[in-house]
C-alpha positions as CSV (number, residue, x, y, z in Angstrom):
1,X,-24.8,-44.1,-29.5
2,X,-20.9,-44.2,-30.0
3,X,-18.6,-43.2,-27.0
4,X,-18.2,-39.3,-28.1
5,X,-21.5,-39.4,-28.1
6,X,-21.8,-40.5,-24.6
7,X,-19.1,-38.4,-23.7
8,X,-20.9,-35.4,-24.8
9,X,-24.2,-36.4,-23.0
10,X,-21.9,-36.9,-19.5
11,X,-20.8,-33.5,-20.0
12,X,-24.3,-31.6,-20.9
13,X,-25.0,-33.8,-17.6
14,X,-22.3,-32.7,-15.6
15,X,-22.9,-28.6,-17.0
16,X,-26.7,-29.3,-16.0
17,X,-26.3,-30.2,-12.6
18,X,-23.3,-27.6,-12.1
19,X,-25.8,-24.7,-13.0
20,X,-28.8,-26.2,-10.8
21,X,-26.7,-26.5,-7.5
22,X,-25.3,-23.2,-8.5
23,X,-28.9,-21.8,-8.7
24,X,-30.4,-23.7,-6.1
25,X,-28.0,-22.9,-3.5
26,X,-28.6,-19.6,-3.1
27,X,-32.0,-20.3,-2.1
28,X,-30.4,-23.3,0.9
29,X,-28.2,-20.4,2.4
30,X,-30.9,-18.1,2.9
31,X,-32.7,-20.9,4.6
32,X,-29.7,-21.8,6.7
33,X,-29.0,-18.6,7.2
34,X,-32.4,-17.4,8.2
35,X,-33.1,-20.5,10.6
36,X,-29.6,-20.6,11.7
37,X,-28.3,-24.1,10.5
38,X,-25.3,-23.4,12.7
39,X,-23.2,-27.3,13.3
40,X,-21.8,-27.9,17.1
41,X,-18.7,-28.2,17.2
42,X,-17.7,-32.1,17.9
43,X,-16.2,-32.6,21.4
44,X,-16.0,-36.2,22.2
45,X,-14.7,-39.2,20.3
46,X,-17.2,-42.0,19.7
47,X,-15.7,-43.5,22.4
48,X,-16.4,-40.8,24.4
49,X,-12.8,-39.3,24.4
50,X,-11.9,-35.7,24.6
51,X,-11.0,-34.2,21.5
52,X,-8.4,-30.8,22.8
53,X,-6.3,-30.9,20.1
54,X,-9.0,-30.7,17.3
55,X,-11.0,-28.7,19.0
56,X,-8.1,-26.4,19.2
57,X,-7.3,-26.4,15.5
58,X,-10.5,-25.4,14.5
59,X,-11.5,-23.1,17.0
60,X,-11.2,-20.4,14.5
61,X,-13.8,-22.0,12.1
62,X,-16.3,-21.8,15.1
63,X,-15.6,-18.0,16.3
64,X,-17.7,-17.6,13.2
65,X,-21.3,-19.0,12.4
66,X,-21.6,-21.1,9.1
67,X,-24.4,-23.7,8.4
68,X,-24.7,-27.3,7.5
69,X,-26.5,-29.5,5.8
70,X,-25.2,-28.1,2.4
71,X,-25.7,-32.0,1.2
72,X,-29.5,-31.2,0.7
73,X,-28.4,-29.2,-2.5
74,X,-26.6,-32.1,-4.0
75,X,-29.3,-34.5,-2.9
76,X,-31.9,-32.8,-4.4
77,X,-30.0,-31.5,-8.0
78,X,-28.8,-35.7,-8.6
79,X,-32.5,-36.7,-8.4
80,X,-33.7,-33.3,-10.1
81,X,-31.2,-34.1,-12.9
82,X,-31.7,-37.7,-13.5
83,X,-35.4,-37.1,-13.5
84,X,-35.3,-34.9,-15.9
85,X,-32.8,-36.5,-18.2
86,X,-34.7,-39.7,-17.8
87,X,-31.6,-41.3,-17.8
88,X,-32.5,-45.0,-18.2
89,X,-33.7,-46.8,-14.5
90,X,-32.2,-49.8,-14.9
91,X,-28.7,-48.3,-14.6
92,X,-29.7,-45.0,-12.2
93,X,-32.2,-46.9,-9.7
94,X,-29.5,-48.2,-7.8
95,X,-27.2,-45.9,-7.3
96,X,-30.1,-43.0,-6.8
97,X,-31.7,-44.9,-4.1
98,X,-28.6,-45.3,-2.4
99,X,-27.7,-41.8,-2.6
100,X,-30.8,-40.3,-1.6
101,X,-31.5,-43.3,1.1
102,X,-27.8,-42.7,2.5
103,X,-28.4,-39.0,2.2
104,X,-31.6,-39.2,4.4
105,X,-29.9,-41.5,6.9
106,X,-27.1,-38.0,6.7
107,X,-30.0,-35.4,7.4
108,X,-31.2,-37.3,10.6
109,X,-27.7,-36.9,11.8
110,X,-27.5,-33.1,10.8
111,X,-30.9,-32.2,12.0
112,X,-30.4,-33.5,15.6
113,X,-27.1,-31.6,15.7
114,X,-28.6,-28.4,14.6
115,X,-32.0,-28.5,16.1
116,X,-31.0,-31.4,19.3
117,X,-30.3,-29.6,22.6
118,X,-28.6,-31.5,25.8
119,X,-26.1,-34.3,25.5
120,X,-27.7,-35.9,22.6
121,X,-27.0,-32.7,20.6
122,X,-24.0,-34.2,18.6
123,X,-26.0,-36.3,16.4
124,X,-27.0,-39.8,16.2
125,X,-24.6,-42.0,18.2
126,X,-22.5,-43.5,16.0
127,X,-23.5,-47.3,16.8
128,X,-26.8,-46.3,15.5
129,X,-25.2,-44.6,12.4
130,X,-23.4,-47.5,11.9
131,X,-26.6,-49.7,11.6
132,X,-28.8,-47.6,10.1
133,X,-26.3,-47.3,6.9
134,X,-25.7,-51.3,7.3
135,X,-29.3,-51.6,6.8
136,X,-29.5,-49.5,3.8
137,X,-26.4,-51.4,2.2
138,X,-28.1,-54.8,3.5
139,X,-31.6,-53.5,1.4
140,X,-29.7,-52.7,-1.6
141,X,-27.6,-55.2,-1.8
142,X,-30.2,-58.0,-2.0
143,X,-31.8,-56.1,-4.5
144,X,-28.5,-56.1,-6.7
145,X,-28.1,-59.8,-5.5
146,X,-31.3,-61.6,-5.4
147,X,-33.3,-59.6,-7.9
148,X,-31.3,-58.1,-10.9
149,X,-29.3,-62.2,-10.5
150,X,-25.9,-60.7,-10.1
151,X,-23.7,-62.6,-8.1
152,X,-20.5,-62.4,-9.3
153,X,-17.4,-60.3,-9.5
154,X,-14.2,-59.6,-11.6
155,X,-10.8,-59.5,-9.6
156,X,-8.7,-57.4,-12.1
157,X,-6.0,-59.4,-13.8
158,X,-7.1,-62.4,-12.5
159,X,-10.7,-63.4,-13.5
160,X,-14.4,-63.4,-11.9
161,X,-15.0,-64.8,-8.6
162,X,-18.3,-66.7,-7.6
163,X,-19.4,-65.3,-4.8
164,X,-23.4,-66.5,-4.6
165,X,-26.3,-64.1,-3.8
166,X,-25.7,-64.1,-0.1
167,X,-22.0,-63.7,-0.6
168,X,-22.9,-60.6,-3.3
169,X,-25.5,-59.4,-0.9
170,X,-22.9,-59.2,2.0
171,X,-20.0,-57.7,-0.5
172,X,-22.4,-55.2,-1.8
173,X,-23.2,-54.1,1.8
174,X,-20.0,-54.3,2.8
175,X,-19.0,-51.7,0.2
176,X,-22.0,-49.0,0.7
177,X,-21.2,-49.0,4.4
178,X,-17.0,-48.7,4.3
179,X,-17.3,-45.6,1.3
180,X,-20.4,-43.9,3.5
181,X,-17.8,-44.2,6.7
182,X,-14.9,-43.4,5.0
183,X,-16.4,-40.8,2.9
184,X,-17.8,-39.0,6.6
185,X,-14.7,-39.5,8.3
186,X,-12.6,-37.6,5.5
187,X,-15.5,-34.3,5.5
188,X,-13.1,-32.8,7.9
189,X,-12.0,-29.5,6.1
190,X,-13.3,-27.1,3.3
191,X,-13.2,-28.5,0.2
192,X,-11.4,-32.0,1.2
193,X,-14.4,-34.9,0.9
194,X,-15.8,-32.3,-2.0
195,X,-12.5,-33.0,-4.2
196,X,-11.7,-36.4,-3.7
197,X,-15.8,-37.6,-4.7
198,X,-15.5,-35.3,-7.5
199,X,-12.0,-37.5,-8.4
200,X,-13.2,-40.2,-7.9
201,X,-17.4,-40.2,-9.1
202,X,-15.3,-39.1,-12.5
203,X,-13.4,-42.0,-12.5
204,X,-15.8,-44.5,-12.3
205,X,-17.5,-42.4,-14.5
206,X,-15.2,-43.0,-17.5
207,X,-15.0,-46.5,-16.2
208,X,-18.9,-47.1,-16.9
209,X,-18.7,-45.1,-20.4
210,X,-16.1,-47.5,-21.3
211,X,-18.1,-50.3,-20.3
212,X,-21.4,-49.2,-22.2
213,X,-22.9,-48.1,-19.0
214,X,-23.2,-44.8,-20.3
215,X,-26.3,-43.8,-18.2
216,X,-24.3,-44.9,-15.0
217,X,-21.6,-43.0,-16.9
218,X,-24.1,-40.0,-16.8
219,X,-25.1,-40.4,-13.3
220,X,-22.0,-40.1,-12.4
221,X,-20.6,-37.0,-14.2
222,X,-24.2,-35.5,-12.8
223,X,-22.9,-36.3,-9.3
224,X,-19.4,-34.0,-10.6
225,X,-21.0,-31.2,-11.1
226,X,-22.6,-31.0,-7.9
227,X,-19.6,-31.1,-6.2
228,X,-17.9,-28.8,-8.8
229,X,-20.4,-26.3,-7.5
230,X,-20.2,-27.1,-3.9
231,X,-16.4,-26.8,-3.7
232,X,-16.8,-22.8,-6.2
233,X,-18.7,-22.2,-2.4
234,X,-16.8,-24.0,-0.5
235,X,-13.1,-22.8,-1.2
236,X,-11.9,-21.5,2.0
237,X,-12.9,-19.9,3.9
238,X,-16.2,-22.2,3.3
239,X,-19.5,-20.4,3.1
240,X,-21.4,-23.4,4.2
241,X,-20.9,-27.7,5.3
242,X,-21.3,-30.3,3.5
243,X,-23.0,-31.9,6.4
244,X,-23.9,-35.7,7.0
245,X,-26.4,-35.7,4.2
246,X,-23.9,-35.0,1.6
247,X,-20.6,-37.1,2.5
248,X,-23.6,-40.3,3.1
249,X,-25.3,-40.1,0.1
250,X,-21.8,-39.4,-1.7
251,X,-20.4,-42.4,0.2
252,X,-23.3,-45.0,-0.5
253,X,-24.0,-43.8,-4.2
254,X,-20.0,-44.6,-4.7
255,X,-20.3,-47.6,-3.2
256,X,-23.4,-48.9,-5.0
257,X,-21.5,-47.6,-8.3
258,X,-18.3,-49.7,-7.8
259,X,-20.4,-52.2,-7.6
260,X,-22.4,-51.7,-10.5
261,X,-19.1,-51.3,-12.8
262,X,-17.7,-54.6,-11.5
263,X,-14.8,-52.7,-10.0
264,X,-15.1,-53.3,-6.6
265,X,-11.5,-54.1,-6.1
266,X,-10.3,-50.7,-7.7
267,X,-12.4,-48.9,-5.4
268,X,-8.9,-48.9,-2.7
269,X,-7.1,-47.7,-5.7
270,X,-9.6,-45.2,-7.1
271,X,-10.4,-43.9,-3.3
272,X,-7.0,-44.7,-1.9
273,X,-7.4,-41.4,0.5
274,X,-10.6,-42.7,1.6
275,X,-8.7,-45.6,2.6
276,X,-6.4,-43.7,4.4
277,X,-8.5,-41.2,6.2
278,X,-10.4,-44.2,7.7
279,X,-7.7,-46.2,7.9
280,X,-5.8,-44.0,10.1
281,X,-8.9,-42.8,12.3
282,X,-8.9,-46.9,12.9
283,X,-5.8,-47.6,13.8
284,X,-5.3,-44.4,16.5
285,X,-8.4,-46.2,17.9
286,X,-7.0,-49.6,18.1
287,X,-3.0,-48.2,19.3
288,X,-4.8,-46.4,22.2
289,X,-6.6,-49.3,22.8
290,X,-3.9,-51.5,23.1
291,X,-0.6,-49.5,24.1
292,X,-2.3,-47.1,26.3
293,X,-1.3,-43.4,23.9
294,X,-1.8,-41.7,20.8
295,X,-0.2,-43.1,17.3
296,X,-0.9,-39.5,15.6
297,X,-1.2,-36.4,17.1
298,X,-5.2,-36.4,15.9
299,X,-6.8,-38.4,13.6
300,X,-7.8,-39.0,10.8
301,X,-4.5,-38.1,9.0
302,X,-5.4,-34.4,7.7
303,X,-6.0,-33.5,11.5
304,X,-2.2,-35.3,12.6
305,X,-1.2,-33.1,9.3
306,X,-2.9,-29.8,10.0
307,X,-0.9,-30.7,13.7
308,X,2.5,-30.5,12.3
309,X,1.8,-27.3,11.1
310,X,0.3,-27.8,7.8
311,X,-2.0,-25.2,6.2
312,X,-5.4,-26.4,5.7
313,X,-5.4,-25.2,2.0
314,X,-2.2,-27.0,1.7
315,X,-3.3,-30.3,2.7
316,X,-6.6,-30.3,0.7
317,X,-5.0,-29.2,-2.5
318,X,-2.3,-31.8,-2.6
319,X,-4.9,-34.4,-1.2
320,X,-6.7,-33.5,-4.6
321,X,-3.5,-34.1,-6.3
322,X,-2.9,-37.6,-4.9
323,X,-6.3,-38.4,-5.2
324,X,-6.1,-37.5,-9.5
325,X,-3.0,-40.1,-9.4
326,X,-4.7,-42.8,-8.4
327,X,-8.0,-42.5,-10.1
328,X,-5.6,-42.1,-13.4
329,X,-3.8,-45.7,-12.2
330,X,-7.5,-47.0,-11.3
331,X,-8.9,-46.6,-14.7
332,X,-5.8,-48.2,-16.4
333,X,-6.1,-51.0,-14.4
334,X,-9.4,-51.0,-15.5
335,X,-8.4,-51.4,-18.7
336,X,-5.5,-53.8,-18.3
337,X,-7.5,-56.2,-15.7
338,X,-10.2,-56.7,-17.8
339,X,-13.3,-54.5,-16.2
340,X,-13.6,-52.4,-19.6
């Protein structure tokens, strides 16, 4: 199969999964309508901080009731799709499991905020977040490492690097875990963690076609339209949350892609807001920590934005924009570092 070939397969992909989330998520908001899916409203930090300031931007959001756990939809379509394609298992397995796996680890989250009553209502506490995803990247990653043998990777422009199977194991982990974070922290307004995996699942998507991964390739453009069919719902004023379910399994099937391209080092580039939104949610933590007040008014960064008086539409769309730059720069320096 040539690459126009390919090319045309991603797309009959992408248009397959765009029209089953578009069918199937009819069906999910009567559901979550029906049984009132309704999402609490965060109120504390994880470190137990008070949260006015956010609470205060988006009390509008909550003068209305809108479910969660939107994610379902998309969890359900990638496998529905890939199944049906048969797109080839030695490529999909890996990044299926971790979508679905991190996706289910999402839906324990969701259901005890929806369903939970008392002080645990918020969701799993995030320590046990944390290590419940570490575990899934810790799993996958000595599959990649110890069974399919790969224990290298290529640092663009300068070469591979030996890493071992522990070391590749460890890496691998390392990557699921940061994208599922990062991916979670930056669900934080309508359409926003929609747009940028949809940027950047199509990047790595043409990365893989380019390096005759082509069902990877598919796998990916199957995961875009998805999320071109969650954000047609989700433009605001959002019908519906993405939820836990969806911004894990998007995080940890990103993650276990990069990996599976050999381009973990242009995932900063390719996902440079991911970076950012965590990034900045980590070092408020750290500044209060150590000099006793607030770097940004709120964090992550679109919540310090939406407090200087940008518009939420505002700040989504031109995250999209930024997010197209990079993933543009990503895939040339794909091309010029030696990954395809």
């Amino acid at each position: 199969m040539n690459i126009k070939d390919e090319l045309f397969f991603g797309l009959i992909l992408a248009l397959g999964a765009f029209l089953m989330a578009t069918f199937l998520t009819p069906f999910y908001t009567h559901v979550a309508y029906k049984y009132k899916f309704w999402k609490k409203q965060k109120q504390t930090t994880a470190q137990g901080d008070s949260l006015p300031i956010m609470t205060k931007l988006h009390a509008h959001k909550f003068k209305r009731v809108f479910p969660t756990m939107a994610g379902v939809v998309g969890v359900a379509t990638v496998f529905l799709v890939t199944w049906i394609s048969n797109l080839d298992r030695a490529q999909t397995w890996l990044p299926l499991a971790g979508f679905m796996i991190g996706g289910a680890v999402g839906l324990i989250d969701d259901a005890i905020n929806v369903f939970g009553s008392g002080k645990g209502a918020a969701g799993l506490r995030a320590p046990v977040k944390f290590a419940l995803i570490t575990l899934v990247g810790l799993a996958l990653g000595w599959f990649f490492a110890f069974k399919l043998a790969w224990t290298g990777i290529h640092v663009p422009f300068v070469g591979d690097l030996e890493l071992g199977a522990l070391g590749m194991m460890l890496l691998f982990a390392f990557a699921v875990v940061a994208t599922s974070n990062a991916v979670n922290i930056s669900d934080g307004l309508d359409g926003l963690a929609g747009g940028l995996m949809m940027v950047a699942y199509g990047a790595f998507g043409v990365i893989a076609f380019f390096r005759g991964q082509w069902m990877l390739g598919g796998f990916c453009f199957t995961t875009m339209g998805w999320l071109l069919s969650y954000i047609w719902f989700n433009i605001p004023p959002a019908r519906f949350m993405m939820g836990d379910v969806g911004s894990f399994a998007l995080g940890s099937g990103l993650g276990v892609i990069a990996m599976m391209t050999n381009a973990f080092f242009l995932l900063p580039v390719i996902g440079v807001l991911l970076v950012v939104e965590a990034g900045s949610s980590l070092l408020q933590m750290v500044w209060k920590r150590v000099f006793k007040r607030k770097l940004l008014i709120s964090a992550p960064i679109h919540h310090h934005l939406e407090a200087k008086g940008w518009g939420e539409a505002k700040i989504v769309m031109r995250f999209w924009v930024i997010a197209g730059i990079f993933a543009i720069i990503g895939i040339f320096m794909a091309a010029a570092g030696g990954i395809i």
